[in-house]
Predicted model as a PDB file, atoms N, CA, C, CB and O in Angstrom, pLDDT in the B-factor column:
MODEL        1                                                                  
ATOM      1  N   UNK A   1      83.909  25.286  13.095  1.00 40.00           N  
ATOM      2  CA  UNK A   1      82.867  24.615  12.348  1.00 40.00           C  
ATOM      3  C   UNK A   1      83.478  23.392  11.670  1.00 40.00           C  
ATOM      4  CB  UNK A   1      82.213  25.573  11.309  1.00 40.00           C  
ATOM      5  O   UNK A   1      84.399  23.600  10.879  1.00 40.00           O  
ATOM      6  N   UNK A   2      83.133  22.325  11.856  1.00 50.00           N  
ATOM      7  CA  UNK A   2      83.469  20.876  11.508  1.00 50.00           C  
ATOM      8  C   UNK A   2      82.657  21.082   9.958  1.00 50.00           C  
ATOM      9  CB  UNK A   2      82.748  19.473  12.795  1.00 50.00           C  
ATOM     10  O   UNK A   2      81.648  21.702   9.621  1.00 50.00           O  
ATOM     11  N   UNK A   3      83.855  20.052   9.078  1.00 61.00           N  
ATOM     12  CA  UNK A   3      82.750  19.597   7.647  1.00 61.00           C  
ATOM     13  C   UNK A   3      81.711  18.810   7.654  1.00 61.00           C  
ATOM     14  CB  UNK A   3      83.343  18.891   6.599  1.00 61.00           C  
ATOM     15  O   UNK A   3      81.842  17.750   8.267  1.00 61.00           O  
ATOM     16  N   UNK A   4      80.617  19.051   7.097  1.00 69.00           N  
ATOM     17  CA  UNK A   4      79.675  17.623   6.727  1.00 69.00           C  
ATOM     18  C   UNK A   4      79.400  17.807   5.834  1.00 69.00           C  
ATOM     19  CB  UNK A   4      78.506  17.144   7.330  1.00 69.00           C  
ATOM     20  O   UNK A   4      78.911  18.887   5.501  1.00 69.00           O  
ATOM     21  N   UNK A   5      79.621  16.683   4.933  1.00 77.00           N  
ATOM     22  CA  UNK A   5      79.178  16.224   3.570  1.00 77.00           C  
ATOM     23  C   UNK A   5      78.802  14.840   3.396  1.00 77.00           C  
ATOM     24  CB  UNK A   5      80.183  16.457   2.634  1.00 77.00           C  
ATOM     25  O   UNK A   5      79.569  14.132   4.048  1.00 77.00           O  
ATOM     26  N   UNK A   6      77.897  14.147   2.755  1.00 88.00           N  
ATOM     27  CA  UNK A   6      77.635  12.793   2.199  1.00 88.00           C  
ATOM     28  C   UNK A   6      77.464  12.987   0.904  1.00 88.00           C  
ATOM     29  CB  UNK A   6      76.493  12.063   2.747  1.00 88.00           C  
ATOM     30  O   UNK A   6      76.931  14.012   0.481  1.00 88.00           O  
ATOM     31  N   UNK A   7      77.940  11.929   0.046  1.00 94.00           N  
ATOM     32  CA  UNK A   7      77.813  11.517  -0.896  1.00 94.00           C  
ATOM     33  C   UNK A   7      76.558  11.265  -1.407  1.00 94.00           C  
ATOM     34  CB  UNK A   7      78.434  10.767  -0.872  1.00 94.00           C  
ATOM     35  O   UNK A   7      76.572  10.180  -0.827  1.00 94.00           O  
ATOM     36  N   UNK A   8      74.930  11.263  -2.241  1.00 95.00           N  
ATOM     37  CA  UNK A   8      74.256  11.530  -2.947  1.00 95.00           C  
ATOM     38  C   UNK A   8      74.259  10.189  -4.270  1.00 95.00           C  
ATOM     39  CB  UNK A   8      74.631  12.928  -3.158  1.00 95.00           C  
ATOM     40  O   UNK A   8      75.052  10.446  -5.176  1.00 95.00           O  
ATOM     41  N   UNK A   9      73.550   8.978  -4.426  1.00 96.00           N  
ATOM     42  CA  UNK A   9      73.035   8.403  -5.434  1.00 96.00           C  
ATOM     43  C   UNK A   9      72.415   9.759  -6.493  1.00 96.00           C  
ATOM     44  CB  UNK A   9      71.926   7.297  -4.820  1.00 96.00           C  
ATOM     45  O   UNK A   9      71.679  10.661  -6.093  1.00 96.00           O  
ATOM     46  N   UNK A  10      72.873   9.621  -7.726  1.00 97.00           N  
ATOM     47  CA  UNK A  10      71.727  10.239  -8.630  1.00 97.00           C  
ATOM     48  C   UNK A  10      71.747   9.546 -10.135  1.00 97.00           C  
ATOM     49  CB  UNK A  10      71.973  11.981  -8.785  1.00 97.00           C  
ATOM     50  O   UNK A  10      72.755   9.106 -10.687  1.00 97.00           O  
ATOM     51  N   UNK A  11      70.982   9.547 -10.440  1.00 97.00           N  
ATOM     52  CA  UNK A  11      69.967   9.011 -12.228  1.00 97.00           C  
ATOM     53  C   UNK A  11      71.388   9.505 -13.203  1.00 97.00           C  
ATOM     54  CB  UNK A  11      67.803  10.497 -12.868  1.00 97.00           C  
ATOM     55  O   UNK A  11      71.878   8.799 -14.084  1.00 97.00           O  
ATOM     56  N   UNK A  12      71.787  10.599 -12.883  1.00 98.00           N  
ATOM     57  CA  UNK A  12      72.624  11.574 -14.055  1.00 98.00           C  
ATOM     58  C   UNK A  12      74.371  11.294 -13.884  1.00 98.00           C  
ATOM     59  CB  UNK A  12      72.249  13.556 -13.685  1.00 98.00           C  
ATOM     60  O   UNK A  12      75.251  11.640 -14.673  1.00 98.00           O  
ATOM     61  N   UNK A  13      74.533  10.474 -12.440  1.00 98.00           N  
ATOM     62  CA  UNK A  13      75.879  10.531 -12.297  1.00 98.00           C  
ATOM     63  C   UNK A  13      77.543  10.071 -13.854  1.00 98.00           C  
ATOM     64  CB  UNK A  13      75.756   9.451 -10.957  1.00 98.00           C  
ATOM     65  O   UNK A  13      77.572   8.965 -14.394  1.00 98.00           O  
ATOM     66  N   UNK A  14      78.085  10.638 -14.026  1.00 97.00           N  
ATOM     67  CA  UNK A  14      78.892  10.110 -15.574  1.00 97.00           C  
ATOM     68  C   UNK A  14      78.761  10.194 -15.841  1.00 97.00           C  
ATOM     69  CB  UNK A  14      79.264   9.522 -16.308  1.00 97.00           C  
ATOM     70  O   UNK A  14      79.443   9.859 -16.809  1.00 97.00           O  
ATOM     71  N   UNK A  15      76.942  11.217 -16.321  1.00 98.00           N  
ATOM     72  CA  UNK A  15      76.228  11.396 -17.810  1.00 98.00           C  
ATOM     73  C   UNK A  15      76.390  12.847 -17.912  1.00 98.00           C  
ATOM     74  CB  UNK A  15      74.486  10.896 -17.980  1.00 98.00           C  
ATOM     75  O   UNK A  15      76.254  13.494 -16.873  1.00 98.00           O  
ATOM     76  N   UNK A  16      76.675  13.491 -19.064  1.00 98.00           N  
ATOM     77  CA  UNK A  16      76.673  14.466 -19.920  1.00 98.00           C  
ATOM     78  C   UNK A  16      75.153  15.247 -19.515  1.00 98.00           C  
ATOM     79  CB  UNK A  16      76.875  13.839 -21.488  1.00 98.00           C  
ATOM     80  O   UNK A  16      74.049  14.920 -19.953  1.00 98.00           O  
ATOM     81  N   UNK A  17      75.452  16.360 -18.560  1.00 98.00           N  
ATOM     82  CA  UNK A  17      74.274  17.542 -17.789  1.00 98.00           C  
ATOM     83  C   UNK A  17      74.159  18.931 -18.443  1.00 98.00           C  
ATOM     84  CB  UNK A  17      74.741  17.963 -16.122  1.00 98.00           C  
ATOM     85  O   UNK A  17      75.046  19.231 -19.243  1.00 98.00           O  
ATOM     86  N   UNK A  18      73.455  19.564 -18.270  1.00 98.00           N  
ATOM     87  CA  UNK A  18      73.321  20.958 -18.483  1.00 98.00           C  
ATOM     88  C   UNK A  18      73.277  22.197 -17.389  1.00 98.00           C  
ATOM     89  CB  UNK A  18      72.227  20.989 -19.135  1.00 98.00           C  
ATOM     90  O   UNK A  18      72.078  22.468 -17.461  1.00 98.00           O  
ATOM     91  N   UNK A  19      73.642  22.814 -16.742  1.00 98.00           N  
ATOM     92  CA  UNK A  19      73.301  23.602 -15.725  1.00 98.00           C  
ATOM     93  C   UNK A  19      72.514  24.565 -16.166  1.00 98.00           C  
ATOM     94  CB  UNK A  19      74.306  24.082 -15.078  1.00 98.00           C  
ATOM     95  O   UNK A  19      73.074  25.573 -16.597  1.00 98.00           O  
ATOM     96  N   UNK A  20      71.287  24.515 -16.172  1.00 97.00           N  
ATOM     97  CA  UNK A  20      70.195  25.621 -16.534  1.00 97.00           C  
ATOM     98  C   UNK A  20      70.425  26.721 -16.309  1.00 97.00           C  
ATOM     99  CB  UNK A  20      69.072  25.560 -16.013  1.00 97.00           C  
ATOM    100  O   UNK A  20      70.044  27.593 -17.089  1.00 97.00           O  
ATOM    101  N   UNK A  21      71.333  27.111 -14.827  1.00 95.00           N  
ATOM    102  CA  UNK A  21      71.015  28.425 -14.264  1.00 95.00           C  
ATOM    103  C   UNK A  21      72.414  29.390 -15.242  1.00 95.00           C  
ATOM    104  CB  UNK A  21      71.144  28.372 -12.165  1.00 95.00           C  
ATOM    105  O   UNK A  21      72.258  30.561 -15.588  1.00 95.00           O  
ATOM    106  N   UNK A  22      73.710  28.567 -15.539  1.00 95.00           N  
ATOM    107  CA  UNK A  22      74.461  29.119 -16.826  1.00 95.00           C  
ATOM    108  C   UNK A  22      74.588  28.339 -18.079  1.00 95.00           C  
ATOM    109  CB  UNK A  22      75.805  29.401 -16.497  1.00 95.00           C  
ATOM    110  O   UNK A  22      75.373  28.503 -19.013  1.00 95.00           O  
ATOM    111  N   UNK A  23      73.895  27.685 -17.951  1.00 96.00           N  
ATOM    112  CA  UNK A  23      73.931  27.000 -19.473  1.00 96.00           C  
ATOM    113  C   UNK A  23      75.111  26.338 -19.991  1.00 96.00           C  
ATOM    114  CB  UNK A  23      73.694  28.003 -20.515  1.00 96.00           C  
ATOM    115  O   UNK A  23      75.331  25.959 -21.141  1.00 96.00           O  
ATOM    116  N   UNK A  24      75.899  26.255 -18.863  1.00 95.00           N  
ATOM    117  CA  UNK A  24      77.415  25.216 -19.318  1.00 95.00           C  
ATOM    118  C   UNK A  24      77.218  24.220 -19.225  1.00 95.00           C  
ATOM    119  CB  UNK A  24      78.703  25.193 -18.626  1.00 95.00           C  
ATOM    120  O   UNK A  24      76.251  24.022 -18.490  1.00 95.00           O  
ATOM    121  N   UNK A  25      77.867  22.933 -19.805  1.00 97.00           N  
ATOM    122  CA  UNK A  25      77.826  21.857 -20.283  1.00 97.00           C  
ATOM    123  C   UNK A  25      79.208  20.902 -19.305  1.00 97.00           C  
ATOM    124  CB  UNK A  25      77.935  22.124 -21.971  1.00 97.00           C  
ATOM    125  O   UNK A  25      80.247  21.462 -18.956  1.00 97.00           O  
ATOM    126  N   UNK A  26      78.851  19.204 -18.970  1.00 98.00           N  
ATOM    127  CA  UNK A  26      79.997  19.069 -18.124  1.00 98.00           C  
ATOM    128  C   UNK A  26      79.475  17.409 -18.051  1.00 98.00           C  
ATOM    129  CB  UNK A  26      80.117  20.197 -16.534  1.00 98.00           C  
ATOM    130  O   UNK A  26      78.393  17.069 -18.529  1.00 98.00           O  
ATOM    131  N   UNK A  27      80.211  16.651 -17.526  1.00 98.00           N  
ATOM    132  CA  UNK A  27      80.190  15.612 -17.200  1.00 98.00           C  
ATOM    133  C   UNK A  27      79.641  15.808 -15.453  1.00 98.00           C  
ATOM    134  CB  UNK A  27      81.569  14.998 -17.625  1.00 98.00           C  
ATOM    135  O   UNK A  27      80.200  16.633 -14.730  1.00 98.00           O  
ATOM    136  N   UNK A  28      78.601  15.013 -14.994  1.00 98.00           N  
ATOM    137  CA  UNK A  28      77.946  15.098 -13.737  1.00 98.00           C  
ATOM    138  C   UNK A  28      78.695  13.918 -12.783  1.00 98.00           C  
ATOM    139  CB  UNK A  28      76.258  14.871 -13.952  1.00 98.00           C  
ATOM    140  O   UNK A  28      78.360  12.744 -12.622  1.00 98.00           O  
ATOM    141  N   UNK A  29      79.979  14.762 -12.138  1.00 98.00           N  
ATOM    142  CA  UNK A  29      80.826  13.818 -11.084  1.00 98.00           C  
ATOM    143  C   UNK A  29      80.522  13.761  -9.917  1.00 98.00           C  
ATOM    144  CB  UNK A  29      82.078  14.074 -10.921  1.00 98.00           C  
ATOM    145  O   UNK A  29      81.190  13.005  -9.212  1.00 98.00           O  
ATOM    146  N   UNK A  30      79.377  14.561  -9.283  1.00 97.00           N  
ATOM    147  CA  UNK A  30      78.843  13.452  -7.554  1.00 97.00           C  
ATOM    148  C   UNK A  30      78.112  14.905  -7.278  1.00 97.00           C  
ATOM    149  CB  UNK A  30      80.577  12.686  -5.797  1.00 97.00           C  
ATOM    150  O   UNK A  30      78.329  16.099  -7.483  1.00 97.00           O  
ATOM    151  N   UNK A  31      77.210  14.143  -6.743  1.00 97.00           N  
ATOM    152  CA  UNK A  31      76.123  14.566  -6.143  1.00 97.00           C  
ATOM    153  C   UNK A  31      76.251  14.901  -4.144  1.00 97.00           C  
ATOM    154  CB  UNK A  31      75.060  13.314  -6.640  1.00 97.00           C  
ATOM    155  O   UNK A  31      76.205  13.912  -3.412  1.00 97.00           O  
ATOM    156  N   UNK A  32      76.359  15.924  -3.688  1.00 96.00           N  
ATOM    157  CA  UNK A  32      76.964  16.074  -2.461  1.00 96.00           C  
ATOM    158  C   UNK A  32      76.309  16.697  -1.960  1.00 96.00           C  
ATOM    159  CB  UNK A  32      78.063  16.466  -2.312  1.00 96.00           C  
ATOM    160  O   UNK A  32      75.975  17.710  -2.575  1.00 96.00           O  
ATOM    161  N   UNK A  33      75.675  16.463  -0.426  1.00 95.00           N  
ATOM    162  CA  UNK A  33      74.812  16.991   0.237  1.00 95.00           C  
ATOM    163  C   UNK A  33      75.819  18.101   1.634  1.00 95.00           C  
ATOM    164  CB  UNK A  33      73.776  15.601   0.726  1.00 95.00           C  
ATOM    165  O   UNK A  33      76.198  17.548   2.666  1.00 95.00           O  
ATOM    166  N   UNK A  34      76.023  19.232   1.446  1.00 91.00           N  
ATOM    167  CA  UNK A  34      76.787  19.942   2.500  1.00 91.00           C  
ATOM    168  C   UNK A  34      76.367  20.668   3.447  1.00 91.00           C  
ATOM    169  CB  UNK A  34      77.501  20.632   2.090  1.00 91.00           C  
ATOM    170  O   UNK A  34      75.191  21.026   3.392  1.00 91.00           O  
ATOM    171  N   UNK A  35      76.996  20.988   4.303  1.00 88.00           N  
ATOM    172  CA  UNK A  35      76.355  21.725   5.278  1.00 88.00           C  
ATOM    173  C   UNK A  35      76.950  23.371   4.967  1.00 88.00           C  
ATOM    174  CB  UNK A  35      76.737  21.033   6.870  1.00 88.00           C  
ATOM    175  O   UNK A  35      78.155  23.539   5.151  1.00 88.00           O  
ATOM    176  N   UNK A  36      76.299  24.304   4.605  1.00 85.00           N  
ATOM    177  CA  UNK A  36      76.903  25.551   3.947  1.00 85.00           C  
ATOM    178  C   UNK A  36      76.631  26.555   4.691  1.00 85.00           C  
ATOM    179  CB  UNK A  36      76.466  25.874   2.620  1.00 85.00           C  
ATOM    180  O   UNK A  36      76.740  27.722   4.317  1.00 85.00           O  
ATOM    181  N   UNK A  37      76.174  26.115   6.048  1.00 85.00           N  
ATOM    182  CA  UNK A  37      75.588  27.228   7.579  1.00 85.00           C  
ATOM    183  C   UNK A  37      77.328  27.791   7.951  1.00 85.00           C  
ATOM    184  CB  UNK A  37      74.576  25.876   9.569  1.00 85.00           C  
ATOM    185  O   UNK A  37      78.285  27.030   8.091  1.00 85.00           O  
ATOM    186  N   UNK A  38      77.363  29.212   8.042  1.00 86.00           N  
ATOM    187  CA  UNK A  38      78.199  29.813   8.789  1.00 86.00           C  
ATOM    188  C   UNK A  38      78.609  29.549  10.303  1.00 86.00           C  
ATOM    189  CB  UNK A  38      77.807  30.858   8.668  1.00 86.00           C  
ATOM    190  O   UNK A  38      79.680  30.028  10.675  1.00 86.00           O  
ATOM    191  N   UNK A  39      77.820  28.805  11.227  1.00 84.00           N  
ATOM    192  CA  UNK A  39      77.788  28.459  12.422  1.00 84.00           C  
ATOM    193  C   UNK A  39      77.798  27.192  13.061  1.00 84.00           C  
ATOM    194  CB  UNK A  39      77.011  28.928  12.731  1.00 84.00           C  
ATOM    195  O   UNK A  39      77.031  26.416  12.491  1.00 84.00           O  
ATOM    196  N   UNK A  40      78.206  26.849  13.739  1.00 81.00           N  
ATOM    197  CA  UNK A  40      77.928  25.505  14.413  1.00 81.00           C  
ATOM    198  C   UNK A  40      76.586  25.398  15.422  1.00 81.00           C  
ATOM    199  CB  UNK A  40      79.244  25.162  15.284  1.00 81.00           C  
ATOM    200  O   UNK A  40      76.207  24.340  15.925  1.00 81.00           O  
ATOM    201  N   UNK A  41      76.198  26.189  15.539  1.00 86.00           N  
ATOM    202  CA  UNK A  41      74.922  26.378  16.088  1.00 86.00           C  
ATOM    203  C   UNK A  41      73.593  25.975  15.405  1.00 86.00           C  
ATOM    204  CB  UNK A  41      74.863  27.636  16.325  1.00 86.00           C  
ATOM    205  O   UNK A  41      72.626  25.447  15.955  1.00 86.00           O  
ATOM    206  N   UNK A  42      73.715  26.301  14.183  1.00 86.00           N  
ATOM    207  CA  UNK A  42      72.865  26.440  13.021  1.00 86.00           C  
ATOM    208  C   UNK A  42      73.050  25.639  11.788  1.00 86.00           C  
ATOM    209  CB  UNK A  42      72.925  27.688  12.646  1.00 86.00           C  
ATOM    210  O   UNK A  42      73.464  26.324  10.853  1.00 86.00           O  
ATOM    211  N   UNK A  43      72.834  24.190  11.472  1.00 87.00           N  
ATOM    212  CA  UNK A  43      72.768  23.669  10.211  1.00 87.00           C  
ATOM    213  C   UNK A  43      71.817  23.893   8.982  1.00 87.00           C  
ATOM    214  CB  UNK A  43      72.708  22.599  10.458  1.00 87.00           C  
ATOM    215  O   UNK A  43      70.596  23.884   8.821  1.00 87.00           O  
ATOM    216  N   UNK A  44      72.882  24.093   8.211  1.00 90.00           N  
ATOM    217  CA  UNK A  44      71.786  24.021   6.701  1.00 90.00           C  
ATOM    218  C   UNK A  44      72.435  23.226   5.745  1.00 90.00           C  
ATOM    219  CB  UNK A  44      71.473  25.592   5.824  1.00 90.00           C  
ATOM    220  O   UNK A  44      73.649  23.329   5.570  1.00 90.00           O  
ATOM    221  N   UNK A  45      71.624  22.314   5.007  1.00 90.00           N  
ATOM    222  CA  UNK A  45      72.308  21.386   4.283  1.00 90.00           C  
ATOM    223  C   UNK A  45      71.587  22.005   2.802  1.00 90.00           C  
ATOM    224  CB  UNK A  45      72.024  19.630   4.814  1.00 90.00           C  
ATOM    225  O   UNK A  45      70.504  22.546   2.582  1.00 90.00           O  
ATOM    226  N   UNK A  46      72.629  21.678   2.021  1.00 93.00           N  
ATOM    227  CA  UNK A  46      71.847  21.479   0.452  1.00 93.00           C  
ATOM    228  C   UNK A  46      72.468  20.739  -0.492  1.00 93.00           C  
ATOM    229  CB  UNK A  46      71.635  22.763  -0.339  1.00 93.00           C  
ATOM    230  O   UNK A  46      73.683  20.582  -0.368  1.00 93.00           O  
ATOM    231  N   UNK A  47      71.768  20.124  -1.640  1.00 95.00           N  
ATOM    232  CA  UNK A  47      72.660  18.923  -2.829  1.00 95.00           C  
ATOM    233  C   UNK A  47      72.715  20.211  -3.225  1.00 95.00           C  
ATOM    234  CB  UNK A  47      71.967  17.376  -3.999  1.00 95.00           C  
ATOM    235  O   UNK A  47      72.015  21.222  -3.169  1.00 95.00           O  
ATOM    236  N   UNK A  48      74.418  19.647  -3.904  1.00 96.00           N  
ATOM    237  CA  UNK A  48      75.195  20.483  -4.710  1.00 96.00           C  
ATOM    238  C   UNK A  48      75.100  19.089  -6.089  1.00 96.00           C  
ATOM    239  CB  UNK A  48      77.014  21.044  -3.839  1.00 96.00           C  
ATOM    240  O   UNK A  48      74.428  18.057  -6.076  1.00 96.00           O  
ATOM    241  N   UNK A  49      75.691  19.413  -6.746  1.00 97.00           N  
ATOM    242  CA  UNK A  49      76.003  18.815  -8.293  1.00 97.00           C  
ATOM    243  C   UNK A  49      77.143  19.238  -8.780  1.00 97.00           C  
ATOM    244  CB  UNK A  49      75.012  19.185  -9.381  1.00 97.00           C  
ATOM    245  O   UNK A  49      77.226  20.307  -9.386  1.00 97.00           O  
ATOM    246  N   UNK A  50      78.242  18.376  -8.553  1.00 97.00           N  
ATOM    247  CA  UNK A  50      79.864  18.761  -9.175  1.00 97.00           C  
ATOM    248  C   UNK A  50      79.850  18.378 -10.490  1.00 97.00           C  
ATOM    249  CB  UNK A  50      81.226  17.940  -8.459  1.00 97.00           C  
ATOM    250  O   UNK A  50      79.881  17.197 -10.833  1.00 97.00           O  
ATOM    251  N   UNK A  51      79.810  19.202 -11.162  1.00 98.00           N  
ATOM    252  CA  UNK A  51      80.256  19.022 -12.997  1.00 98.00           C  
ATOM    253  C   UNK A  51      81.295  19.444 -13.323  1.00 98.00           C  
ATOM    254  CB  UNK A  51      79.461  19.716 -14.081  1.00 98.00           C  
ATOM    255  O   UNK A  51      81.718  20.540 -12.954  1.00 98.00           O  
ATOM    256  N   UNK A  52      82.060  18.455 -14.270  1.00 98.00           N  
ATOM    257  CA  UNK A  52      83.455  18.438 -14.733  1.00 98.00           C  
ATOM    258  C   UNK A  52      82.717  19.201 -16.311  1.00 98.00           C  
ATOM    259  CB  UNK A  52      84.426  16.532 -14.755  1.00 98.00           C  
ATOM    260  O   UNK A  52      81.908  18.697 -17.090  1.00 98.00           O  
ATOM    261  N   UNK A  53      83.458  20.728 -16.351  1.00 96.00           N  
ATOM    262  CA  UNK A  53      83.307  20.777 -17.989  1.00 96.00           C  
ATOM    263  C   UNK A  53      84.503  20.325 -18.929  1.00 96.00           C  
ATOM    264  CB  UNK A  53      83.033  22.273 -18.417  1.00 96.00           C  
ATOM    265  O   UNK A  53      85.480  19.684 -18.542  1.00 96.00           O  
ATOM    266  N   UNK A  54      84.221  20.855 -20.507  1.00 93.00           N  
ATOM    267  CA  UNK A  54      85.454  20.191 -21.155  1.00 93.00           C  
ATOM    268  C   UNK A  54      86.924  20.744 -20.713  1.00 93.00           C  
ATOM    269  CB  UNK A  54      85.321  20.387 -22.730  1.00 93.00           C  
ATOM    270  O   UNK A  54      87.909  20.164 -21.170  1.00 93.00           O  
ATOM    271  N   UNK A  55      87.065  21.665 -19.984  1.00 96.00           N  
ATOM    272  CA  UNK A  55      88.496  21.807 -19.802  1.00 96.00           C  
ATOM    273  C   UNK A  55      88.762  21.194 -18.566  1.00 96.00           C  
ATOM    274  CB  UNK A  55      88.999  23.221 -19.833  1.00 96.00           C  
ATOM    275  O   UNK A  55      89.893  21.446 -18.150  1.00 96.00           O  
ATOM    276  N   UNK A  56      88.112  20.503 -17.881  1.00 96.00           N  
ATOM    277  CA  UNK A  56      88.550  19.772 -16.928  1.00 96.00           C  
ATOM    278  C   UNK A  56      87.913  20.347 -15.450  1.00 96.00           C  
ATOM    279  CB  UNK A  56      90.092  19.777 -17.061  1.00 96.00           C  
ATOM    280  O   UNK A  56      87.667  19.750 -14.402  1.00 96.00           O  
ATOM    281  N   UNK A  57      87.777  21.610 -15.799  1.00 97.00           N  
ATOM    282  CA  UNK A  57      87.241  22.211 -14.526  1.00 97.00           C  
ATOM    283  C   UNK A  57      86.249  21.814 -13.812  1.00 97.00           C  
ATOM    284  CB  UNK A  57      86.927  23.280 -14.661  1.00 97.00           C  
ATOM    285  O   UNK A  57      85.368  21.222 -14.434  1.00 97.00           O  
ATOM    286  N   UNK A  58      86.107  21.950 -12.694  1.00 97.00           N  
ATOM    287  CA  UNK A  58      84.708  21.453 -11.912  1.00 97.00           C  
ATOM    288  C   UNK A  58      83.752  22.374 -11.541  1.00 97.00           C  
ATOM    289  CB  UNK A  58      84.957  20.804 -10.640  1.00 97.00           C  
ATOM    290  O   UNK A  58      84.516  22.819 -10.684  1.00 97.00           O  
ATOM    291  N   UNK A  59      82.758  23.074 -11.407  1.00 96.00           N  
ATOM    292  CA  UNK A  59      81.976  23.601 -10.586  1.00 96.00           C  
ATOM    293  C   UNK A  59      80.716  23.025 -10.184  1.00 96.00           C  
ATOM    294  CB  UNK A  59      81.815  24.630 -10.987  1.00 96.00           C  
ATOM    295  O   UNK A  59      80.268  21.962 -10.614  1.00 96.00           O  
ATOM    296  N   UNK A  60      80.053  23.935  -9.163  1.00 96.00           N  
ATOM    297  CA  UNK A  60      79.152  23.904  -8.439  1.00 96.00           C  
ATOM    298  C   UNK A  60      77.596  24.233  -8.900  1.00 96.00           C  
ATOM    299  CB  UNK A  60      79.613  24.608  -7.577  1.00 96.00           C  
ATOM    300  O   UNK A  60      77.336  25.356  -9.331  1.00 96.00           O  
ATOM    301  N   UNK A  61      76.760  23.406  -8.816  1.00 96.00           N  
ATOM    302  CA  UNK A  61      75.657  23.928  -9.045  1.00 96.00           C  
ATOM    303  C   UNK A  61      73.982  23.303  -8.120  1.00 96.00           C  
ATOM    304  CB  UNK A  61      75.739  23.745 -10.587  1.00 96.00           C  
ATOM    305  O   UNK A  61      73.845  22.082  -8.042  1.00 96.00           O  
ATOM    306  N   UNK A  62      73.206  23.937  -7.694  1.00 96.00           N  
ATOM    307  CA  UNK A  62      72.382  23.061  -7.377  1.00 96.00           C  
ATOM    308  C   UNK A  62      71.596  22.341  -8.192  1.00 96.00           C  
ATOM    309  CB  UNK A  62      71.791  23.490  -6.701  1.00 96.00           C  
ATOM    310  O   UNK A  62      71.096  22.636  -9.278  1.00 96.00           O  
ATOM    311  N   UNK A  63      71.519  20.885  -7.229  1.00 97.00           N  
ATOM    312  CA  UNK A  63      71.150  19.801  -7.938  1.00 97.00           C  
ATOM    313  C   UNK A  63      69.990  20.333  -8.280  1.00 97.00           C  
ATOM    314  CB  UNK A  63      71.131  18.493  -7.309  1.00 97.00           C  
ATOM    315  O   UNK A  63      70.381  21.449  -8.622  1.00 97.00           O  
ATOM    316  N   UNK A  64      68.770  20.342  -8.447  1.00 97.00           N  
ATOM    317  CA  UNK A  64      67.927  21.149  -8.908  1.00 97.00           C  
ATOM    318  C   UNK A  64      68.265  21.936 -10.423  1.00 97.00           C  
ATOM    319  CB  UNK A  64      67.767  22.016  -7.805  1.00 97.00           C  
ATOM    320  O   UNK A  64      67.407  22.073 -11.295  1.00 97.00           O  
ATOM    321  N   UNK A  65      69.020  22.192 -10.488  1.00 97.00           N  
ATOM    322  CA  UNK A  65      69.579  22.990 -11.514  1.00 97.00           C  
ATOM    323  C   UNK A  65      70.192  22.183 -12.908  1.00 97.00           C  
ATOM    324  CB  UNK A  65      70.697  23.791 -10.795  1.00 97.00           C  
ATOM    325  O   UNK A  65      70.438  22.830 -13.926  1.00 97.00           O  
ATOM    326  N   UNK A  66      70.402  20.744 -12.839  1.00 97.00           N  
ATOM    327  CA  UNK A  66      70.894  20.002 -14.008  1.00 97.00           C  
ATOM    328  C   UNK A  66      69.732  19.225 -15.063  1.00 97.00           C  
ATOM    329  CB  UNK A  66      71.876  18.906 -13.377  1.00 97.00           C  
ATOM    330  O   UNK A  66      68.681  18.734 -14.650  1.00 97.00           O  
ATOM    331  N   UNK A  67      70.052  19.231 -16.110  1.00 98.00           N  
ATOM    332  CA  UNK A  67      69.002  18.205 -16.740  1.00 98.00           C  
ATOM    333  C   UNK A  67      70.265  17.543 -17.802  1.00 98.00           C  
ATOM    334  CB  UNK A  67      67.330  19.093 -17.685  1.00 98.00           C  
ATOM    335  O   UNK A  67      71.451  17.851 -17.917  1.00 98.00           O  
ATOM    336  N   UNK A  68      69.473  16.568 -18.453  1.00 98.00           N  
ATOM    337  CA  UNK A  68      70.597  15.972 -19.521  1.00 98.00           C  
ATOM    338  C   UNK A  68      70.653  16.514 -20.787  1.00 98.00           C  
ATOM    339  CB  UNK A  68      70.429  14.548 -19.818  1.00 98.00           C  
ATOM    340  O   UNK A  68      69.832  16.435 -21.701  1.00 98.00           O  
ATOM    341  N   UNK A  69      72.011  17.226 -20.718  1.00 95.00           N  
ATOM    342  CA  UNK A  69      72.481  17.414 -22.402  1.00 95.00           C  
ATOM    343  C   UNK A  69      71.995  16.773 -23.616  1.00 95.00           C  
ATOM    344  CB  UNK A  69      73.773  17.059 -22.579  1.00 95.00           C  
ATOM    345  O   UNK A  69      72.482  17.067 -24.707  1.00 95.00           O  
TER     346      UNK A  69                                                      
ENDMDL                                                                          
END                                                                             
């Protein structure tokens, strides 16, 4: 299975987000559209939302899922 990802314009990018679905707090570092299908047969794409919180860490959340702090 090959990667696909593109990069994502968004309103919130560098700005201070909320992830609704845990309620952590983070700087909103890129907006990424992936392909997260187990198969090469079968694509499924979805925006993710990489947030940097205060310790530096990054996680994952769907875009769907951020609003502004």
């Amino acid at each position: 299975m090959g990667e696909h990802y593109e990069y994502q314009p968004h309103r919130l990018l560098r700005r201070r987000v909320r992830d609704i679905a845990s309620g952590v707090e983070g700087k909103l570092m890129a907006v990424v559209t992936e392909d997260v299908s187990d198969s090469p047969a079968y694509e499924r794409l979805v925006d993710l939302a990489y947030i940097r919180n205060k310790s530096g860490r990054e996680f994952t959340t769907a875009v769907n899922n951020i609003e502004p702090a």
